[in-house]
PyMOL commands that place a pseudoatom at each C-alpha (Angstrom):
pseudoatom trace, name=CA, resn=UNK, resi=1, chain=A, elem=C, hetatm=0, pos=[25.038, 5.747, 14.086]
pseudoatom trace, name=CA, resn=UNK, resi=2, chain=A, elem=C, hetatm=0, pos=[21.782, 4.563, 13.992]
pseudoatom trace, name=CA, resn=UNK, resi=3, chain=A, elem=C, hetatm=0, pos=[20.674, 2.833, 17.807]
pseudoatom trace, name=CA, resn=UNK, resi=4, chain=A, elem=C, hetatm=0, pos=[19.764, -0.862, 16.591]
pseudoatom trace, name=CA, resn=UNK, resi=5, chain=A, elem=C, hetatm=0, pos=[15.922, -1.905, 16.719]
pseudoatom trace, name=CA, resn=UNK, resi=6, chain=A, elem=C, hetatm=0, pos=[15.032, 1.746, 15.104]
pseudoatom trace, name=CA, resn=UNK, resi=7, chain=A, elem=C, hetatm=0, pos=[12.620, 0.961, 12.538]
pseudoatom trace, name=CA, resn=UNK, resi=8, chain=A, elem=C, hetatm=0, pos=[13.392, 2.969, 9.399]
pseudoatom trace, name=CA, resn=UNK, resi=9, chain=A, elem=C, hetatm=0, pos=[10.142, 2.232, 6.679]
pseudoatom trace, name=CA, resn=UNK, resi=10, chain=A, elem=C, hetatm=0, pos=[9.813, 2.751, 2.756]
pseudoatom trace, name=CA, resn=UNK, resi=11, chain=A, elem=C, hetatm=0, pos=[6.462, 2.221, 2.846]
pseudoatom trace, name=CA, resn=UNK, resi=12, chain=A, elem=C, hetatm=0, pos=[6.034, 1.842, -0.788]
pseudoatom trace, name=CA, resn=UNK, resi=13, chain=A, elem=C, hetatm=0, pos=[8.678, 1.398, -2.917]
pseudoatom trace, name=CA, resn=UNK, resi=14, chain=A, elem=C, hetatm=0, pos=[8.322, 0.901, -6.766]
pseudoatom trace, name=CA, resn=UNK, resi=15, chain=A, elem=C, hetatm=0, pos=[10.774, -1.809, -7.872]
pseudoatom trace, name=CA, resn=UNK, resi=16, chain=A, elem=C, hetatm=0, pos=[11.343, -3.044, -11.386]
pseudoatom trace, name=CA, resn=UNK, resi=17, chain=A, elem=C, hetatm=0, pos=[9.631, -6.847, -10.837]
pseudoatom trace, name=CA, resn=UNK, resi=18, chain=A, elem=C, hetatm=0, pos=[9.706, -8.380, -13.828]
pseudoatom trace, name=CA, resn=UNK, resi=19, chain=A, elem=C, hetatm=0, pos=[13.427, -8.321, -13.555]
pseudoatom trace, name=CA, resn=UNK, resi=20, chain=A, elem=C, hetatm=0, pos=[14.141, -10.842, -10.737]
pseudoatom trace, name=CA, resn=UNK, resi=21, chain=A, elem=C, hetatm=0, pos=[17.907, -9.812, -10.313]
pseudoatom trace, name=CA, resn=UNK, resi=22, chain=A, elem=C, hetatm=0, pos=[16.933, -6.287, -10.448]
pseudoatom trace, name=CA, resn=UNK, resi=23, chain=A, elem=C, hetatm=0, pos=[14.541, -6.395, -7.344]
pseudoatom trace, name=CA, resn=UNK, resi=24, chain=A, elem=C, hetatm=0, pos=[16.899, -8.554, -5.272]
pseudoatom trace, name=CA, resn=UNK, resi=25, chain=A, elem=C, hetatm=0, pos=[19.666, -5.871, -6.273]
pseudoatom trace, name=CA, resn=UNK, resi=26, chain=A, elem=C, hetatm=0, pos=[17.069, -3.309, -4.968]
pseudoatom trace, name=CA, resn=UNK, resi=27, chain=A, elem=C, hetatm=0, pos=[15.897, -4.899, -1.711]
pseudoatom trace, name=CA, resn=UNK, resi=28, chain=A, elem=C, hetatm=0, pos=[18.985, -5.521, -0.870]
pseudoatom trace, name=CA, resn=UNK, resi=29, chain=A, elem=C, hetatm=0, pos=[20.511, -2.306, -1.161]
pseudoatom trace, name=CA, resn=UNK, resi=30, chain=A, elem=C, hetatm=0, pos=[17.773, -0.922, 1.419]
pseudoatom trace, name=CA, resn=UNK, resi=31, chain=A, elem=C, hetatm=0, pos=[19.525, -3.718, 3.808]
pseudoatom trace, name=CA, resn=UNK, resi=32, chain=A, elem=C, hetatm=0, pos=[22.772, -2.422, 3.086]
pseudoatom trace, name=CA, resn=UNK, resi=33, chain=A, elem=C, hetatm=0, pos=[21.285, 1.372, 3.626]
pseudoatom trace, name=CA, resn=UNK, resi=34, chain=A, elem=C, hetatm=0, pos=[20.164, 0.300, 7.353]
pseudoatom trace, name=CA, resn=UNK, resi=35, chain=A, elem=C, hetatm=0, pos=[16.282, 0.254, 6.292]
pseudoatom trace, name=CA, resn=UNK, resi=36, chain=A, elem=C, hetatm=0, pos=[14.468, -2.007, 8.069]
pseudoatom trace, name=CA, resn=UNK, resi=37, chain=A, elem=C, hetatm=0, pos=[10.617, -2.108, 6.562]
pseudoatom trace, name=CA, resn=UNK, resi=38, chain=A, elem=C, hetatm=0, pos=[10.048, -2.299, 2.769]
pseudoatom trace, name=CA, resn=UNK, resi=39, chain=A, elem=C, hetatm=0, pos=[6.840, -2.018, 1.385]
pseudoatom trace, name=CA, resn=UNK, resi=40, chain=A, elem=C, hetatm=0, pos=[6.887, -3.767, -1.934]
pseudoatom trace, name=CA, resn=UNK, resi=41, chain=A, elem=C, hetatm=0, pos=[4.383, -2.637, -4.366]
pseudoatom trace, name=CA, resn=UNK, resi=42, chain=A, elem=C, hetatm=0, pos=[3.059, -5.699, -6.799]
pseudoatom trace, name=CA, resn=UNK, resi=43, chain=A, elem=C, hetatm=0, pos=[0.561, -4.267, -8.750]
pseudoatom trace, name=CA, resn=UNK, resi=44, chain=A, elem=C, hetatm=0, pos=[-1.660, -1.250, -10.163]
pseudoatom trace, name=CA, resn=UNK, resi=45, chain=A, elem=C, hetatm=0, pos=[-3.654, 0.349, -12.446]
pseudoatom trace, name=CA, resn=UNK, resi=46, chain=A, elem=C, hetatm=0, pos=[-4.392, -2.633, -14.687]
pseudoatom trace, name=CA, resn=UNK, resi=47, chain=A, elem=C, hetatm=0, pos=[-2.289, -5.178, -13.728]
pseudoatom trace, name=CA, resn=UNK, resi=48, chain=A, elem=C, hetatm=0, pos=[-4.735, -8.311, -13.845]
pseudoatom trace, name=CA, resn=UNK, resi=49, chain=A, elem=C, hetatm=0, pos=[-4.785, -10.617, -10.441]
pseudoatom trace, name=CA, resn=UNK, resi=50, chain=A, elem=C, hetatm=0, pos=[-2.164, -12.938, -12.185]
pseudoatom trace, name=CA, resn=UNK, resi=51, chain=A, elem=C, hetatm=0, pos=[0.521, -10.668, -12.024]
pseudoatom trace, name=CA, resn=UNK, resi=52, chain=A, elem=C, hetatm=0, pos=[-0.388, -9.998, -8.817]
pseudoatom trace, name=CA, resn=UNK, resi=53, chain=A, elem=C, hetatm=0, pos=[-0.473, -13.536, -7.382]
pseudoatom trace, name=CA, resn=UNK, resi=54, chain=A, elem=C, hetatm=0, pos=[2.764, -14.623, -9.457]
pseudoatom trace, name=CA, resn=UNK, resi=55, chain=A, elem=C, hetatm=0, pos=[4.901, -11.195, -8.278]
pseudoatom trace, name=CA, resn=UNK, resi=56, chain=A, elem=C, hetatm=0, pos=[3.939, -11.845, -4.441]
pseudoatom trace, name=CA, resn=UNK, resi=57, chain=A, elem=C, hetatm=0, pos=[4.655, -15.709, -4.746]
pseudoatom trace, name=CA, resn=UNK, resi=58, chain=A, elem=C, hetatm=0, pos=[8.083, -14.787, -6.052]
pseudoatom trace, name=CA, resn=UNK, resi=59, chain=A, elem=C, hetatm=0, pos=[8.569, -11.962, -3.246]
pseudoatom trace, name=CA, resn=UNK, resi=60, chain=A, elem=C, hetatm=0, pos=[7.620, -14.923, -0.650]
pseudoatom trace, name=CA, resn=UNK, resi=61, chain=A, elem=C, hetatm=0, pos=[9.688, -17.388, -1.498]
pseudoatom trace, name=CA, resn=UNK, resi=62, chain=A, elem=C, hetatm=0, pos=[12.613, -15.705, -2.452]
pseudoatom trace, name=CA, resn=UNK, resi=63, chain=A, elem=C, hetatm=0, pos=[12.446, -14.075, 0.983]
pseudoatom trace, name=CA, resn=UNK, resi=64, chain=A, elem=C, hetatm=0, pos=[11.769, -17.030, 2.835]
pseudoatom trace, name=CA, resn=UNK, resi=65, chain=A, elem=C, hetatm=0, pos=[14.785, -18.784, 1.208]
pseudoatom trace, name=CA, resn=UNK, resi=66, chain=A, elem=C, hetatm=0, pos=[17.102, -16.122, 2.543]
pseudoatom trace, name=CA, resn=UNK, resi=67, chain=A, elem=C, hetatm=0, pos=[15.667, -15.763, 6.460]
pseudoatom trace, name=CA, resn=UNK, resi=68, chain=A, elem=C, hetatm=0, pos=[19.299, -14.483, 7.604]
pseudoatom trace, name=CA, resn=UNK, resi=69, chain=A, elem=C, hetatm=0, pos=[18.809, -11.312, 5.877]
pseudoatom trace, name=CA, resn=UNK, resi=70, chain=A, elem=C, hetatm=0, pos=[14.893, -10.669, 5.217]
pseudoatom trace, name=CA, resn=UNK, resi=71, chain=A, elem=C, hetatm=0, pos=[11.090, -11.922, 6.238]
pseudoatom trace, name=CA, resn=UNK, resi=72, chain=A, elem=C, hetatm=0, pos=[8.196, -11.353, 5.473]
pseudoatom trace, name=CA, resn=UNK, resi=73, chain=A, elem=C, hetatm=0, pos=[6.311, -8.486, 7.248]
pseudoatom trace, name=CA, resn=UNK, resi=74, chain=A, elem=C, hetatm=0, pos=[3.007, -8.833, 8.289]
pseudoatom trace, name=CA, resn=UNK, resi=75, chain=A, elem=C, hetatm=0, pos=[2.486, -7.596, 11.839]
pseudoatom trace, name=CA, resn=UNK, resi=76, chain=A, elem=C, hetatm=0, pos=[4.165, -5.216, 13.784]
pseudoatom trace, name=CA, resn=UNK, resi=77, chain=A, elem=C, hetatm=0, pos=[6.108, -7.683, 16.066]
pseudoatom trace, name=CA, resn=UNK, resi=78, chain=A, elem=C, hetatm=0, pos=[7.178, -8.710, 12.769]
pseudoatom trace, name=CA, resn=UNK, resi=79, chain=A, elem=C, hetatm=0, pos=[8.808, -4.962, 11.695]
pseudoatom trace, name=CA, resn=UNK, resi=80, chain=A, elem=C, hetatm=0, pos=[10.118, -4.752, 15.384]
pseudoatom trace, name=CA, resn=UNK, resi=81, chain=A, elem=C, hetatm=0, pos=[12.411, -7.945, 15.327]
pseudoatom trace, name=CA, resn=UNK, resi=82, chain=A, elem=C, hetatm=0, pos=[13.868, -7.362, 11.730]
pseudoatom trace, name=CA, resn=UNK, resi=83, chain=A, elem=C, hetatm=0, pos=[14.928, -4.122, 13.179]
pseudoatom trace, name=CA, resn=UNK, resi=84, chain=A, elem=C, hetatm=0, pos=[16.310, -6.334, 15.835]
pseudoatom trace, name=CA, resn=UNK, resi=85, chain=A, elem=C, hetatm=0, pos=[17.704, -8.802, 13.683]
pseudoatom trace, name=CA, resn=UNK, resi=86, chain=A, elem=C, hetatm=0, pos=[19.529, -6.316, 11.554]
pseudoatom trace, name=CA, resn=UNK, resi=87, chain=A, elem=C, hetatm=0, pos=[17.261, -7.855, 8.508]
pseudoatom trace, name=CA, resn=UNK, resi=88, chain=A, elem=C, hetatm=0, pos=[14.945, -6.264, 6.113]
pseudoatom trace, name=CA, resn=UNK, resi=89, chain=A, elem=C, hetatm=0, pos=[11.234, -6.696, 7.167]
pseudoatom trace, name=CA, resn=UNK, resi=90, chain=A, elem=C, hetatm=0, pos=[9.575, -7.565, 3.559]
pseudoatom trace, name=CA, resn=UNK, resi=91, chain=A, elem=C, hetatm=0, pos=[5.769, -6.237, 2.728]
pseudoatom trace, name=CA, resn=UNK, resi=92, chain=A, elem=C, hetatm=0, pos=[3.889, -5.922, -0.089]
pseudoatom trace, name=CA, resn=UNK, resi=93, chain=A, elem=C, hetatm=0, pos=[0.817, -3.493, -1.075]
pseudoatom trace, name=CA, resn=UNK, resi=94, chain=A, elem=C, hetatm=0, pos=[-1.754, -3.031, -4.587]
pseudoatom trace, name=CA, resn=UNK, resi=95, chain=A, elem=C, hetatm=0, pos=[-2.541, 0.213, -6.194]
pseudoatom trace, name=CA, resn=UNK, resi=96, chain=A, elem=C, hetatm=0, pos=[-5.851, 0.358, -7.139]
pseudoatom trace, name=CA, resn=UNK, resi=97, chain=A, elem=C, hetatm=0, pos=[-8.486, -2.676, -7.052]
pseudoatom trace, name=CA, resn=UNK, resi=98, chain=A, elem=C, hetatm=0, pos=[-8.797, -3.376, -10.582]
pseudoatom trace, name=CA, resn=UNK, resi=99, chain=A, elem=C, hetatm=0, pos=[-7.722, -7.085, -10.265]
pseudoatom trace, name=CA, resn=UNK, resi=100, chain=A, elem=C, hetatm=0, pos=[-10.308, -7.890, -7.988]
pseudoatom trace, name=CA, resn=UNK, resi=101, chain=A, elem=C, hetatm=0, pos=[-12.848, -7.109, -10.331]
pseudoatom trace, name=CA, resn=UNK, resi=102, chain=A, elem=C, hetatm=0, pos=[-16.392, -7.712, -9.096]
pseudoatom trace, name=CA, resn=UNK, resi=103, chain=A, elem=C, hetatm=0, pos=[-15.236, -9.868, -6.607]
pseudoatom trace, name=CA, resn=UNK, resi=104, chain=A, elem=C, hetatm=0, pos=[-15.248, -8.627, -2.925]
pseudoatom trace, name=CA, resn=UNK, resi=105, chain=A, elem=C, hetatm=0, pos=[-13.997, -11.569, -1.642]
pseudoatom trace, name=CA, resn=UNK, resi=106, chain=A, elem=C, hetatm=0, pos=[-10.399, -10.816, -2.987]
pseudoatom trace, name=CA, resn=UNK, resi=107, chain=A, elem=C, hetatm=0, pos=[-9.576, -8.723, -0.701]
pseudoatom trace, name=CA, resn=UNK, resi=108, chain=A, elem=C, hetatm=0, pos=[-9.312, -11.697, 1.623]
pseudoatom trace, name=CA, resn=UNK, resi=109, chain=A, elem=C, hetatm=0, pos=[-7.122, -13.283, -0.300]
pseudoatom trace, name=CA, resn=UNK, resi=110, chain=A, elem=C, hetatm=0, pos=[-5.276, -10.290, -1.169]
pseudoatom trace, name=CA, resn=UNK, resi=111, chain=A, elem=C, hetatm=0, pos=[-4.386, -10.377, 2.727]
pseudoatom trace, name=CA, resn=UNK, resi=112, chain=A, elem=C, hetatm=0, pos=[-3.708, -13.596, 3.451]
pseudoatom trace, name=CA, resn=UNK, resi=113, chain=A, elem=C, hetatm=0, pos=[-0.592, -13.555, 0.622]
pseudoatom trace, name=CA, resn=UNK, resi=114, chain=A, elem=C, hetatm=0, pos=[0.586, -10.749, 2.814]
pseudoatom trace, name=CA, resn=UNK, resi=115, chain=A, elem=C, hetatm=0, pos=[-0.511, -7.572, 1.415]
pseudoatom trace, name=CA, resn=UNK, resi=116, chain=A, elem=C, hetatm=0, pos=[-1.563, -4.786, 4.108]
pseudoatom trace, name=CA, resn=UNK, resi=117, chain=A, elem=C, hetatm=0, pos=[-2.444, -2.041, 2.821]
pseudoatom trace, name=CA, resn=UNK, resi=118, chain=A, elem=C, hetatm=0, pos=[-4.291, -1.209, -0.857]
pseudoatom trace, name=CA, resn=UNK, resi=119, chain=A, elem=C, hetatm=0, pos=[-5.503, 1.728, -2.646]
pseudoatom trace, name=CA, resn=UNK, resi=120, chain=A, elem=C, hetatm=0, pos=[-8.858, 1.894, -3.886]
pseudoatom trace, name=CA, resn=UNK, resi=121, chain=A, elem=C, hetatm=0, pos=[-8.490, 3.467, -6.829]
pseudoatom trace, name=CA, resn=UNK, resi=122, chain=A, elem=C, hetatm=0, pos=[-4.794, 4.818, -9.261]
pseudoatom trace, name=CA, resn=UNK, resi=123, chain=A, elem=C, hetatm=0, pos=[-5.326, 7.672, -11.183]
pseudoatom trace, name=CA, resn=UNK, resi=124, chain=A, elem=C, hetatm=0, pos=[-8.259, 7.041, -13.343]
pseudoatom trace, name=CA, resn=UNK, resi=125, chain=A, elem=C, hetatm=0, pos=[-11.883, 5.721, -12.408]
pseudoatom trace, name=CA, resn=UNK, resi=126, chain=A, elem=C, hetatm=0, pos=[-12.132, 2.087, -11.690]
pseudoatom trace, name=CA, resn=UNK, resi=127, chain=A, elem=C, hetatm=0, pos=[-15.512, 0.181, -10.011]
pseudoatom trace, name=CA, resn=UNK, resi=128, chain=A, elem=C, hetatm=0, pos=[-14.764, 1.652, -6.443]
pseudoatom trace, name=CA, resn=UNK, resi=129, chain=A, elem=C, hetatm=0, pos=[-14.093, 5.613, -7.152]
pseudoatom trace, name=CA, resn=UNK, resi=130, chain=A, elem=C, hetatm=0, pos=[-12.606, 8.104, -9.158]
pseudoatom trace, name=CA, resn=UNK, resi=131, chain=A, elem=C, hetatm=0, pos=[-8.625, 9.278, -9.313]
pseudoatom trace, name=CA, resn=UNK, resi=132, chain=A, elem=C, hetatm=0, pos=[-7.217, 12.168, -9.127]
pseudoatom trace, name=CA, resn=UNK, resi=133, chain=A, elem=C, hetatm=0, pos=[-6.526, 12.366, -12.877]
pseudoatom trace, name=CA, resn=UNK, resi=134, chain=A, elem=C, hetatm=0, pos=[-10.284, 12.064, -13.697]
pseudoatom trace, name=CA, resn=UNK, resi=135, chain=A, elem=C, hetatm=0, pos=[-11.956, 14.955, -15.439]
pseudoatom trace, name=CA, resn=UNK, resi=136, chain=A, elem=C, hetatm=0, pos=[-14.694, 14.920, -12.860]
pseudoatom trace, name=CA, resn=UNK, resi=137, chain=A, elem=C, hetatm=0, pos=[-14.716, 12.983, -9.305]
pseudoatom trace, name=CA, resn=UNK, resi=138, chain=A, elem=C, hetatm=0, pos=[-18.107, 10.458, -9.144]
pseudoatom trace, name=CA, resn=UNK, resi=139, chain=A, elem=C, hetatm=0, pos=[-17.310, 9.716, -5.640]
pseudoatom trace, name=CA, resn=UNK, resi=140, chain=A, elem=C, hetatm=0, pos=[-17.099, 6.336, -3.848]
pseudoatom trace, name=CA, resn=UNK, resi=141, chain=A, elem=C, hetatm=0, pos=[-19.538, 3.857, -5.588]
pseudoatom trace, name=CA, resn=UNK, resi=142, chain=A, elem=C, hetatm=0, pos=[-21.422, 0.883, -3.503]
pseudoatom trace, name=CA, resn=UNK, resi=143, chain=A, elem=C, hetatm=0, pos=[-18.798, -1.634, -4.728]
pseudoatom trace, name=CA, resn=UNK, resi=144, chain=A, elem=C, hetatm=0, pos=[-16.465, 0.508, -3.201]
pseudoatom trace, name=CA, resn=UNK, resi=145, chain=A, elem=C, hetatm=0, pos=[-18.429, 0.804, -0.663]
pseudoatom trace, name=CA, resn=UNK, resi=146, chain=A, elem=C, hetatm=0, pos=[-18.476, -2.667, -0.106]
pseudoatom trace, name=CA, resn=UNK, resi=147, chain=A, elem=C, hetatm=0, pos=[-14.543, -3.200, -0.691]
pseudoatom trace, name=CA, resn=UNK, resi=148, chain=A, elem=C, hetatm=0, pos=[-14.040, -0.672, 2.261]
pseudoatom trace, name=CA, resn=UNK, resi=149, chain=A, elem=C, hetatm=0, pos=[-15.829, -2.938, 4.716]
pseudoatom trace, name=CA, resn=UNK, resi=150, chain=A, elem=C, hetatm=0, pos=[-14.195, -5.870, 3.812]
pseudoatom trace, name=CA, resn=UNK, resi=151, chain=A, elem=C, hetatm=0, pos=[-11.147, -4.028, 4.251]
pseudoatom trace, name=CA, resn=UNK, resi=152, chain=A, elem=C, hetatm=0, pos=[-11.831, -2.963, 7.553]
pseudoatom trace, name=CA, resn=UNK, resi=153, chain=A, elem=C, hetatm=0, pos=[-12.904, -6.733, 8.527]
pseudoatom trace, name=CA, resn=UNK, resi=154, chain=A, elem=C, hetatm=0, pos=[-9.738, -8.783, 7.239]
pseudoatom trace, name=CA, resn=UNK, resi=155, chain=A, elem=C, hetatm=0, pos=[-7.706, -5.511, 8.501]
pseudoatom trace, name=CA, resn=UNK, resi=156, chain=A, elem=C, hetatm=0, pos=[-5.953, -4.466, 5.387]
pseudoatom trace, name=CA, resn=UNK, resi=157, chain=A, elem=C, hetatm=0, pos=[-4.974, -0.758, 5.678]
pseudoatom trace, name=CA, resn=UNK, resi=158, chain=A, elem=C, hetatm=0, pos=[-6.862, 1.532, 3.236]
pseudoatom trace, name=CA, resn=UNK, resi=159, chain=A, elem=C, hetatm=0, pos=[-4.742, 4.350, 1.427]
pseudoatom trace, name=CA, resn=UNK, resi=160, chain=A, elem=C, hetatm=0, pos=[-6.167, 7.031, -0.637]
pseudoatom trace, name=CA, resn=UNK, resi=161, chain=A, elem=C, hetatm=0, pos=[-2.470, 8.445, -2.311]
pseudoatom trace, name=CA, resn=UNK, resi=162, chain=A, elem=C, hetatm=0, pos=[-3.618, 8.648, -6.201]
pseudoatom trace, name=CA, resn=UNK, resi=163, chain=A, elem=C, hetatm=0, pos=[-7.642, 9.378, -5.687]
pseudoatom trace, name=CA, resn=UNK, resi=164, chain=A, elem=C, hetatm=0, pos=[-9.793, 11.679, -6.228]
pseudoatom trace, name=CA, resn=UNK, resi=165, chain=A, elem=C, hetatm=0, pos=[-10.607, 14.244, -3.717]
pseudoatom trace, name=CA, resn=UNK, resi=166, chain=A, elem=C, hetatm=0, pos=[-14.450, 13.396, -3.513]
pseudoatom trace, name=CA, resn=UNK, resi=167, chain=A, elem=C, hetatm=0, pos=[-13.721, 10.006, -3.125]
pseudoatom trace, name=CA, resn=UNK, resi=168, chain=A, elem=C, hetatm=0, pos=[-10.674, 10.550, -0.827]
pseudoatom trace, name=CA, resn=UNK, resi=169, chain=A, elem=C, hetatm=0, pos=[-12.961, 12.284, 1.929]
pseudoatom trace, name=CA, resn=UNK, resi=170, chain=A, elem=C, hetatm=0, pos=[-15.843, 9.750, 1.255]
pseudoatom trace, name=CA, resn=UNK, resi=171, chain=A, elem=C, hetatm=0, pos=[-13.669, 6.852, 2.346]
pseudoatom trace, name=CA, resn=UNK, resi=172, chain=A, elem=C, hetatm=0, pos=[-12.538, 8.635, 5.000]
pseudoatom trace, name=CA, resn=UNK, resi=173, chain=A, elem=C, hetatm=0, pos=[-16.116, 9.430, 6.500]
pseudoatom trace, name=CA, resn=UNK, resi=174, chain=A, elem=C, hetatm=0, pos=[-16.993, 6.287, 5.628]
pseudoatom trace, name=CA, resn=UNK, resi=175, chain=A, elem=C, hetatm=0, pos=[-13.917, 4.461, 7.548]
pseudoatom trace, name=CA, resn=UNK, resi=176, chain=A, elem=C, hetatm=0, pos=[-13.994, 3.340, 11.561]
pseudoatom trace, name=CA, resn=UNK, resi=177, chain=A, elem=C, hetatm=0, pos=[-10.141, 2.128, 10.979]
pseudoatom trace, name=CA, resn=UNK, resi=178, chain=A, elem=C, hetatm=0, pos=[-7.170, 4.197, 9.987]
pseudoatom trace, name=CA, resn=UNK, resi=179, chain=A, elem=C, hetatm=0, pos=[-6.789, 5.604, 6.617]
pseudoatom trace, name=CA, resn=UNK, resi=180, chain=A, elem=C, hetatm=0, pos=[-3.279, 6.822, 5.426]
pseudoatom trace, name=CA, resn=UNK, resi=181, chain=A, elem=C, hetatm=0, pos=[-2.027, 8.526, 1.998]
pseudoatom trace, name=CA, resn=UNK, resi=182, chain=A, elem=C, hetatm=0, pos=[1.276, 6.456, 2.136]
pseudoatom trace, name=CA, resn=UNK, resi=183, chain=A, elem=C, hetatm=0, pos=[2.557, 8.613, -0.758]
pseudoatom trace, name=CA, resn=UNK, resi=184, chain=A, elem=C, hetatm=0, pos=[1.404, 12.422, -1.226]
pseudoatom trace, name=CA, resn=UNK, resi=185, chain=A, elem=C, hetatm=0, pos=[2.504, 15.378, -0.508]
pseudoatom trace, name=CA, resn=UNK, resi=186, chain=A, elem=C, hetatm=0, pos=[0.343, 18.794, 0.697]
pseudoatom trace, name=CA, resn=UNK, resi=187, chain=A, elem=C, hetatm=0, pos=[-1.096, 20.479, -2.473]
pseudoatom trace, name=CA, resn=UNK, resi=188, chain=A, elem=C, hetatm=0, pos=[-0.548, 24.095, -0.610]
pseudoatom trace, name=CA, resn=UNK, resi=189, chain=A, elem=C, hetatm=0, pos=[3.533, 23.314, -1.035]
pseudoatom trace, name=CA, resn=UNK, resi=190, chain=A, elem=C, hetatm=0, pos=[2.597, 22.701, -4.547]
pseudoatom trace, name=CA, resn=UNK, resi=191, chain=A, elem=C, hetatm=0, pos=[-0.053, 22.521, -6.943]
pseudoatom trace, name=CA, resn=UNK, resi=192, chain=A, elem=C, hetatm=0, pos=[-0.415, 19.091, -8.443]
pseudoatom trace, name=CA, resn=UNK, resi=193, chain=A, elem=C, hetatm=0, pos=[-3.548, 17.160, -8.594]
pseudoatom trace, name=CA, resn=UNK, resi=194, chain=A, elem=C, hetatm=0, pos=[-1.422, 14.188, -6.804]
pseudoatom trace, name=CA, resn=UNK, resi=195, chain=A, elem=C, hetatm=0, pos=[-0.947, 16.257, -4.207]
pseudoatom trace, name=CA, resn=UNK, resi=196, chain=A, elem=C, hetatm=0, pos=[-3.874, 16.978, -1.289]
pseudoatom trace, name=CA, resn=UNK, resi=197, chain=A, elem=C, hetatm=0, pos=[-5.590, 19.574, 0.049]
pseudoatom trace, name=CA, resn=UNK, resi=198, chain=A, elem=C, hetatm=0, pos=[-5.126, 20.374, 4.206]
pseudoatom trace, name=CA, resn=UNK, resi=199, chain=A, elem=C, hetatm=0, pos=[-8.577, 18.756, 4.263]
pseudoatom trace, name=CA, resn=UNK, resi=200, chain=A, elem=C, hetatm=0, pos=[-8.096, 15.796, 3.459]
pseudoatom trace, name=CA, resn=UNK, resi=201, chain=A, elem=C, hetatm=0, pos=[-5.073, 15.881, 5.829]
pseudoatom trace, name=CA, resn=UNK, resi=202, chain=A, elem=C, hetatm=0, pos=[-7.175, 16.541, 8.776]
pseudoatom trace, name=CA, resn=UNK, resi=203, chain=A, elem=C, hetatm=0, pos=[-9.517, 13.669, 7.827]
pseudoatom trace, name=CA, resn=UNK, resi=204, chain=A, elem=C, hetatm=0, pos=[-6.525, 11.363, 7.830]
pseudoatom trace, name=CA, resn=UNK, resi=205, chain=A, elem=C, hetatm=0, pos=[-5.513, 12.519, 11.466]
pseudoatom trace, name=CA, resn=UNK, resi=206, chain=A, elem=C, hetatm=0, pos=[-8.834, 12.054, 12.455]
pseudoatom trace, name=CA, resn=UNK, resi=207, chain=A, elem=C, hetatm=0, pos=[-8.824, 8.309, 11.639]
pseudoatom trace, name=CA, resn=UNK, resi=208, chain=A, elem=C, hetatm=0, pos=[-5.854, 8.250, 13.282]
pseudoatom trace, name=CA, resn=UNK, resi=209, chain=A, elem=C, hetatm=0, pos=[-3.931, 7.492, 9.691]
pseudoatom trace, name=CA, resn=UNK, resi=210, chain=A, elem=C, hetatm=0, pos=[-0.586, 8.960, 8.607]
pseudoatom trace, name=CA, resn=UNK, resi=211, chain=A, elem=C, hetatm=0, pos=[0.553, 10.774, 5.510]
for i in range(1, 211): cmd.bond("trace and resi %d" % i, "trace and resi %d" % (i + 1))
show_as sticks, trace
zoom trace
């Protein structure tokens, strides 16, 4: 039996959102599980900024219409009393900063709708980097350059799951704050270019980030 106020964390789940009952079937069966910390993801790839603002606007409210069982996680204290509580702590996250275009300032916003942590770039090249699916890795650019700092400022988590290796270990040198890969596994346990190198495993740890 699980001790009560253990925090137990998806930190990036995938659930089907345009299907309203679907993803209140699927947040609350990690309730019923005994998880206590979902991280929702709203958006990647190409998913413009609408979908992103309409699918966290429908996370919010629903979960703020049903504060016996869920609420919205944005701080720590936050994760620590829904374990407490015995409800499901409620966070959302982006994959990839397509949506925000050109425009910096986003990631601001991004944050203040609750999102905490974003990848800079899914797969395939965008404005900030390269992906891991990318013939050849560019590196980080100057946008993303410029993303990163704003990153660090608002203190939205920065996770490099998805990206190329070049531009993996050029965010990390480039990062004061914690960098995590919230969803990879070590490429030596088996070769897949989602998977990373020890390298980049060490420059995690050495931001003091997680994998």
């Amino acid at each position: 039996m699980m001790q009560r106020g253990t925090v137990v964390w998806d930190n990036h789940a995938c659930l089907p959102l345009h299907d309203t009952e679907r993803w209140v079937e699927g947040i609350a069966r990690y309730r019923a599980a005994g998880v206590t910390a979902v991280t929702i993801n709203i958006g990647d790839a190409r998913e413009p900024l609408e979908v992103l603002i309409r699918t966290a606007a429908s996370i919010r409210h629903y979960v703020q219409q049903h504060p016996a069982n869920y609420l919205l996680g944005r701080t720590t204290a936050d994760l620590r009393e829904a374990a407490q509580s015995g409800r499901l702590a409620v966070c959302l996250d982006v994959e990839g900063v397509f949506a925000l275009g050109a425009q910096v300032s986003l990631v601001e916003f991004l944050y203040q709708i609750g999102v905490r942590w974003m990848l800079l770039v899914y797969n395939r090249r965008n404005l900030a980097g390269s992906g891991c699916h990318d013939p050849e890795d560019e590196g980080l650019t100057a946008h993303g350059r410029a993303i990163l700092a704003e990153m660090d400022r608002v203190g939205m988590i920065k996770c490099c799951s998805h990206t190329g290796y070049r531009t993996a270990r050029e965010i990390l040198d480039a990062s004061d704050r914690p960098v995590i890969f919230s969803h990879s596994n070590p490429r030596r346990l088996h070769d897949h270019p989602r998977n990373i190198p020890d390298e980049l495993i060490r420059g995690a740890a050495r931001t003091d980030g997680v994998i």
